[in-house]
C-alpha positions as CSV (number, residue, x, y, z in Angstrom):
1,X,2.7,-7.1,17.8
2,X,5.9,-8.7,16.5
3,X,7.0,-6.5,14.0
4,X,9.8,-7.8,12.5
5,X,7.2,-11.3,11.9
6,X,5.1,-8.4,9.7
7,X,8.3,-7.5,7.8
8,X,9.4,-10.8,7.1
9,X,5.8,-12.2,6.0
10,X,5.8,-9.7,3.7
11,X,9.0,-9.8,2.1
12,X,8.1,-13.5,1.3
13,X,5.7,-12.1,-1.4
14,X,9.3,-10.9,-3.3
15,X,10.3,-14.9,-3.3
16,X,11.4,-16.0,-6.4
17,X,12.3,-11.8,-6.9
18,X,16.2,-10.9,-7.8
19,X,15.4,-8.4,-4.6
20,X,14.6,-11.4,-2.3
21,X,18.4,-11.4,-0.8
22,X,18.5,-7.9,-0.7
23,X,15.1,-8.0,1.6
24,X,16.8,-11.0,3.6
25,X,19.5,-8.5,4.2
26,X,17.7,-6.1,5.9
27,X,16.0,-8.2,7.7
28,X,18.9,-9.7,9.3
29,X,20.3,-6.2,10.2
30,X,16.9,-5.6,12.1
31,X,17.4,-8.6,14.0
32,X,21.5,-7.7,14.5
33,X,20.2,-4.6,16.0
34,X,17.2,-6.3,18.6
35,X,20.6,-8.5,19.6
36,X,22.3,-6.0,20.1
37,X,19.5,-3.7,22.1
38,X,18.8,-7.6,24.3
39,X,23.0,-7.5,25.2
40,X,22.8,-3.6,25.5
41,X,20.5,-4.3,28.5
42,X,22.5,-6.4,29.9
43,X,25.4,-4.1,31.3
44,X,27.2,-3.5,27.6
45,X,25.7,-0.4,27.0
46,X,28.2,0.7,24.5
47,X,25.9,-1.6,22.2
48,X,23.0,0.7,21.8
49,X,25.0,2.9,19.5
50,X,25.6,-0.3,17.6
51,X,21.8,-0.6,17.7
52,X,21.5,2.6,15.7
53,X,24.2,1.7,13.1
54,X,22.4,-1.4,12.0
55,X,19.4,0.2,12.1
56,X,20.7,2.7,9.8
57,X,22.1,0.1,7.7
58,X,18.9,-1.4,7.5
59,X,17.4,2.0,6.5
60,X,19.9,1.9,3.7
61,X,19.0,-1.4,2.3
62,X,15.4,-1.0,2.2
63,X,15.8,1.8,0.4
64,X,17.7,0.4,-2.3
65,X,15.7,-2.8,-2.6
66,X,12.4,-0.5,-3.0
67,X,14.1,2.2,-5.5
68,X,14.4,-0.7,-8.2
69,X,10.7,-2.0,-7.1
70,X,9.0,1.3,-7.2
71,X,11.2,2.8,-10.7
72,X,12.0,-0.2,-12.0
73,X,15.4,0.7,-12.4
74,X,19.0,-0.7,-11.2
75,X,20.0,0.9,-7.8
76,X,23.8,-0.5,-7.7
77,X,25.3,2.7,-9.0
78,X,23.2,4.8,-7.2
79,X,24.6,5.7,-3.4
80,X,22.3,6.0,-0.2
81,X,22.6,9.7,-0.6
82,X,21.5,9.8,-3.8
83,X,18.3,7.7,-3.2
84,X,17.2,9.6,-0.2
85,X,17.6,12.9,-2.6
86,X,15.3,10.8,-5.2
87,X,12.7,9.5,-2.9
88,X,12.9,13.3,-1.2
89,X,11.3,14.7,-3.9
90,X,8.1,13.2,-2.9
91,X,7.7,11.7,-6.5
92,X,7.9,8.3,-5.8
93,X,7.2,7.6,-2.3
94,X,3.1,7.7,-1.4
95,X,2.7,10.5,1.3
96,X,2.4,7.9,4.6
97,X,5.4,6.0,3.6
98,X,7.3,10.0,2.9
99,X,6.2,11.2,6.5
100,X,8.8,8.1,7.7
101,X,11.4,8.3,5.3
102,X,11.5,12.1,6.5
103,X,11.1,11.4,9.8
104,X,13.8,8.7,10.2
105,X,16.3,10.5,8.1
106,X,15.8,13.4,10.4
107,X,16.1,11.7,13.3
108,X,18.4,8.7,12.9
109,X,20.1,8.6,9.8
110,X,21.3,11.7,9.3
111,X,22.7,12.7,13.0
112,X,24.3,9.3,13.2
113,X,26.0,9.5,9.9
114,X,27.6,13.1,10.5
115,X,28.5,12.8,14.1
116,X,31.2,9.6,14.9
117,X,31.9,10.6,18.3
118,X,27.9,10.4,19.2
119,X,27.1,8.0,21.8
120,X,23.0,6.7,22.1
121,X,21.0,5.6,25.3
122,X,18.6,2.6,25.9
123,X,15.8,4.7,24.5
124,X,17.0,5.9,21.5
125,X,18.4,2.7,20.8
126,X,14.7,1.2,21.1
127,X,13.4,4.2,19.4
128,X,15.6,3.7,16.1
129,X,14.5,-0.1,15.9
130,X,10.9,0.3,16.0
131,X,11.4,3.8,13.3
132,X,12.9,1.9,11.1
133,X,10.5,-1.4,11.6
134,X,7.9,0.9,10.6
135,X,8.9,2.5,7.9
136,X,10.3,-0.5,6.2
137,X,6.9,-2.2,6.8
138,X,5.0,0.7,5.2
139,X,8.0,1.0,2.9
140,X,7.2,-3.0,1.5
141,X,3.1,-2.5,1.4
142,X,4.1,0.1,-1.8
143,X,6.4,-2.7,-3.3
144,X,4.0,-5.3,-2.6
145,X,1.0,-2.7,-4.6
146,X,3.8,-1.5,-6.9
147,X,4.7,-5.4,-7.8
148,X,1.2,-6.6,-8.5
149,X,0.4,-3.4,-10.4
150,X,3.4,-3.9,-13.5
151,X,2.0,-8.2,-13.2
152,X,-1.3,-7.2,-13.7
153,X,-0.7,-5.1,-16.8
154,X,1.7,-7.3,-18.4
155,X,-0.8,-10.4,-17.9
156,X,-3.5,-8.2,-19.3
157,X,-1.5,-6.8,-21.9
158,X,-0.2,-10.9,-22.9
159,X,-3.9,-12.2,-22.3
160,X,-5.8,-10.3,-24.9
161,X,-8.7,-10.2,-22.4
162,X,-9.0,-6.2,-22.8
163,X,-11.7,-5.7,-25.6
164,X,-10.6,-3.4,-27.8
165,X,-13.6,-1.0,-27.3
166,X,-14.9,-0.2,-23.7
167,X,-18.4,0.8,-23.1
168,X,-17.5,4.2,-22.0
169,X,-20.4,6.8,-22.4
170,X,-21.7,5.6,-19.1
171,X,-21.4,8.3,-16.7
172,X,-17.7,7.6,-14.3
173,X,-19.6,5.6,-11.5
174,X,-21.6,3.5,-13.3
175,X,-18.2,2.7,-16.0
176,X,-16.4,1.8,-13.0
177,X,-19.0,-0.1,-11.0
178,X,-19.1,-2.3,-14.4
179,X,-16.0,-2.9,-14.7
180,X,-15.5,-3.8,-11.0
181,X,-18.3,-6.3,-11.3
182,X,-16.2,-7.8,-14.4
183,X,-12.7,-7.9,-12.4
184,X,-13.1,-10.4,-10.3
185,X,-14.4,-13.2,-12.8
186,X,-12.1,-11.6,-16.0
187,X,-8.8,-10.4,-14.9
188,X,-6.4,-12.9,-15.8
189,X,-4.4,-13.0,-12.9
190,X,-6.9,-13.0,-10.5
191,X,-7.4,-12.8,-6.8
192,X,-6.6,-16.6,-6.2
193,X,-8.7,-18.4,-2.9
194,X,-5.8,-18.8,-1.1
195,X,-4.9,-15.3,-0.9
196,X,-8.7,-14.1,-0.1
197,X,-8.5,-16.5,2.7
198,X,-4.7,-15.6,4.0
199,X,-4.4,-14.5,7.1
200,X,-2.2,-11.6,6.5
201,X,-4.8,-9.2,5.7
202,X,-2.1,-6.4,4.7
203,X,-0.9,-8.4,1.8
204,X,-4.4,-9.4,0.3
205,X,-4.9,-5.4,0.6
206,X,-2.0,-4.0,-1.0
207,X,-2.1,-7.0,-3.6
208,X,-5.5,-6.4,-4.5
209,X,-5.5,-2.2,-5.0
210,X,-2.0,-2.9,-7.4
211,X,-4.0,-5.1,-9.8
212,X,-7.2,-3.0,-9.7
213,X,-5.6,-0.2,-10.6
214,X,-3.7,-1.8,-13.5
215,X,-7.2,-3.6,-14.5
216,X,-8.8,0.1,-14.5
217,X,-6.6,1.7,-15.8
218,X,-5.8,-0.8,-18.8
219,X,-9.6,-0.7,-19.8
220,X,-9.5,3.4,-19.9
221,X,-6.8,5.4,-21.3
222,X,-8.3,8.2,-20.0
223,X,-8.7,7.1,-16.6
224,X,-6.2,7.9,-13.8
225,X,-6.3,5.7,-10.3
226,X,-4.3,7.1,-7.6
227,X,-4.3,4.5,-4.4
228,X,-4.2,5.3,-0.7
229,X,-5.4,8.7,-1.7
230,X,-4.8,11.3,1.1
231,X,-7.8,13.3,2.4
232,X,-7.4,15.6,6.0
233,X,-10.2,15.9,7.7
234,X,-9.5,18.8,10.6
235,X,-5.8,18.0,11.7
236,X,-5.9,14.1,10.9
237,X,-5.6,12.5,8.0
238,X,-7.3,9.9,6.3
239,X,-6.5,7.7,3.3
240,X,-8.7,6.7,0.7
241,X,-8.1,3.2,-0.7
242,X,-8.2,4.7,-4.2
243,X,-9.0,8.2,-6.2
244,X,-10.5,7.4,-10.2
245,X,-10.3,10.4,-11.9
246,X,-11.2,11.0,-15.3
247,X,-10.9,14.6,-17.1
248,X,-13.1,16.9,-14.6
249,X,-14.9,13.9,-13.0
250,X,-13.4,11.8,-9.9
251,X,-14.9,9.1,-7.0
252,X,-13.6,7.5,-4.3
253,X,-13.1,3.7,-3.9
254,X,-13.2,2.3,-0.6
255,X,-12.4,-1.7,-1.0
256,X,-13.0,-4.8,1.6
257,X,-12.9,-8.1,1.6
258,X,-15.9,-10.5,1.9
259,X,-16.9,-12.4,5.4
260,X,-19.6,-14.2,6.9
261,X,-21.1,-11.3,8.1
262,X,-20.9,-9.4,4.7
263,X,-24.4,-7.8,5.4
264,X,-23.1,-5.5,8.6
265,X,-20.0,-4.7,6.0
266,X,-21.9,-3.7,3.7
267,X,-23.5,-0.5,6.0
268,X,-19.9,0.3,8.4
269,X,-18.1,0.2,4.7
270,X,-20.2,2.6,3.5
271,X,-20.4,4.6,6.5
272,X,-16.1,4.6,6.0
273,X,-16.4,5.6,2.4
274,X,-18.8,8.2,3.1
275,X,-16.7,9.9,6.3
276,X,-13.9,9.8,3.3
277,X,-15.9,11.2,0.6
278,X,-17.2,14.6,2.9
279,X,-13.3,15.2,4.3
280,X,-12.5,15.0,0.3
281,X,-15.3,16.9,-1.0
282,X,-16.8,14.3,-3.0
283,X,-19.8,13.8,-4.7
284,X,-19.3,9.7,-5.7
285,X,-18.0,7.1,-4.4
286,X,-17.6,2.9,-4.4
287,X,-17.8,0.7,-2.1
288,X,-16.1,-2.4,-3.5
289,X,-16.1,-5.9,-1.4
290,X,-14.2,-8.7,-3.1
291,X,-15.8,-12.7,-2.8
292,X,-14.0,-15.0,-0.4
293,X,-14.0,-17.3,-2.6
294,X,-12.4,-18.2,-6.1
295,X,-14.6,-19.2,-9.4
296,X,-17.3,-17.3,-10.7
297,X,-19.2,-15.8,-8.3
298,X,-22.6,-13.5,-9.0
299,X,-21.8,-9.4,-8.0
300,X,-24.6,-7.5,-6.8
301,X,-24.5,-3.3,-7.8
302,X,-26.6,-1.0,-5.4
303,X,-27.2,2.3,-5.5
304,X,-27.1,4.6,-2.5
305,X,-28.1,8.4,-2.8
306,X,-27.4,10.4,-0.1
307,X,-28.3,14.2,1.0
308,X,-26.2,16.2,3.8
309,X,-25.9,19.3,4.2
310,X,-28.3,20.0,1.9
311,X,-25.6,18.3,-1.0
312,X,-26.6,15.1,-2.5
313,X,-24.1,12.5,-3.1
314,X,-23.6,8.8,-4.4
315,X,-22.1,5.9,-3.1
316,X,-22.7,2.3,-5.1
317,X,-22.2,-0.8,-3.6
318,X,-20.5,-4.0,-5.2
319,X,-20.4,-6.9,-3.2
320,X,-21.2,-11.0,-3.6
321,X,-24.5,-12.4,-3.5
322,X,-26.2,-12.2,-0.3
């Protein structure tokens, strides 16, 4: 796996971005530091502690570049400490993305930063590379959500293509089921073919739950979408592609992307959604597989009831034509 190929295919969705040079910038400390790691091996050992300050200034940059992506605020006032206090509050960060941030600062940033006579090994050299590949790579699937999210509402918001009365006296899984069987042939700023059929799977993802959750939540006031919803189930833990909750009532949405073998999908998808909804205590939940292809395209709703443990629950299933 070539990390720093994921990092960089995914800043490319920011093209066009004022944070695009900032993102460039990291990027070319990351690749500063595997230089430096290549020579370190090479007999100038003294190098891997280099390694760990690029790293750290690659830390630093990411975090500033994702601060005015994920508040929506200017960052150039705002020093690396102060940032790391912000995004330690657990407020902004999703919880995945906070167990690196913590973890990094803990191990990299922070002992590096206070400690000038500290010298670092091979290892920890290689370790402080592929820490802070991760968490930047985590760090840009929440800006990639986080930047399809605020397009999605402003398009919606410009379009006029929100009535301004929803049917909602439905019961929560079938006023959601509806309105994901609308979202693929309404939303104005739709899921376009070439993104279904990219390649880069984690994009398509991350792109797709940001604009969902602006679509369902622009359609319902009252409705409140949290994405990549954490759920343990005994000492691991799982995450949800999306929590709906309105006033006392909540579901689960577990979403996919169409392929040619959409039928088997179907059954392993819900199998997924279902080990999710039992670890979250769940009653309802949606299976929710997007077309592979653009246009309008028919959506087929299927209901699923389910009794275990003597506890009946409900998953429905939106997917394309068979």
């Amino acid at each position: 796996m070539d990390l720093l190929k994921l990092i960089e295919d995914k800043c490319s969705y920011f093209s066009g971005t004022p944070i695009i040079q900032g993102l460039k910038g990291v990027v070319s400390h990351i690749e500063v530091a595997e230089r430096h790691f290549e020579n370190g091996k090479k007999g100038d050992d003294y190098l891997f502690t280099d390694v760990i300050y690029r790293s750290n200034h690659a830390y630093e940059g990411s975090l500033k570049e994702a601060y005015r992506v994920l508040t929506g605020k200017q960052a150039e006032h705002l020093t690396p400490n102060k940032i790391e206090e912000e995004f330690g509050k657990g407020t902004i960060l999703k919880a995945r993305v906070l167990t690196l941030f913590k973890n990094y600062r803990q191990e990299w940033r922070n002992e590096s930063t206070h400690d000038y006579m500290l010298c670092f090994s091979e290892q920890e050299a290689f370790l402080a590379i592929v820490n802070v590949c991760a968490f930047f790579n985590i760090l840009l699937d929440q800006m990639i959500e986080k930047k399809a999210y605020d397009q999605e509402k402003t398009e919606l918001l410009e379009s006029g293509v929100i009535p301004q009365k929803q049917v909602q006296n439905e019961n929560l899984i079938e006023q959601i089921s509806q309105y994901l069987v609308d979202f693929y042939n309404k939303a104005p700023n739709n899921i376009t073919s070439d993104l279904i059929r990219s390649h880069n799977e984690l994009i398509f993802r991350n792109e797709s739950l940001g604009m969902l959750a602006a679509y369902i939540e622009s359609l319902d006031k009252d409705i409140e979408v949290i994405t990549e919803y954490p759920v343990a189930t005994g000492e691991r833990k799982l995450y949800a592609d999306m929590l709906v909750r309105k006033g006392e009532n909540s579901l689960l949405i577990e979403l996919k992307k169409a392929t040619k073998y959409t039928a088997d999908f179907v059954k392993s998808g819900g199998e997924q959604l279902l080990l999710y909804m039992d670890a979250a205590d769940m009653k309802y939940g949606i299976l929710y597989i997007l077309p592979r292809i653009s246009g309008s395209t028919k959506m087929e709703v299927r209901k699923v009831e389910i009794t275990r443990a003597g506890e009946n629950k409900q998953i429905m299933e939106v997917f394309p034509e068979l």
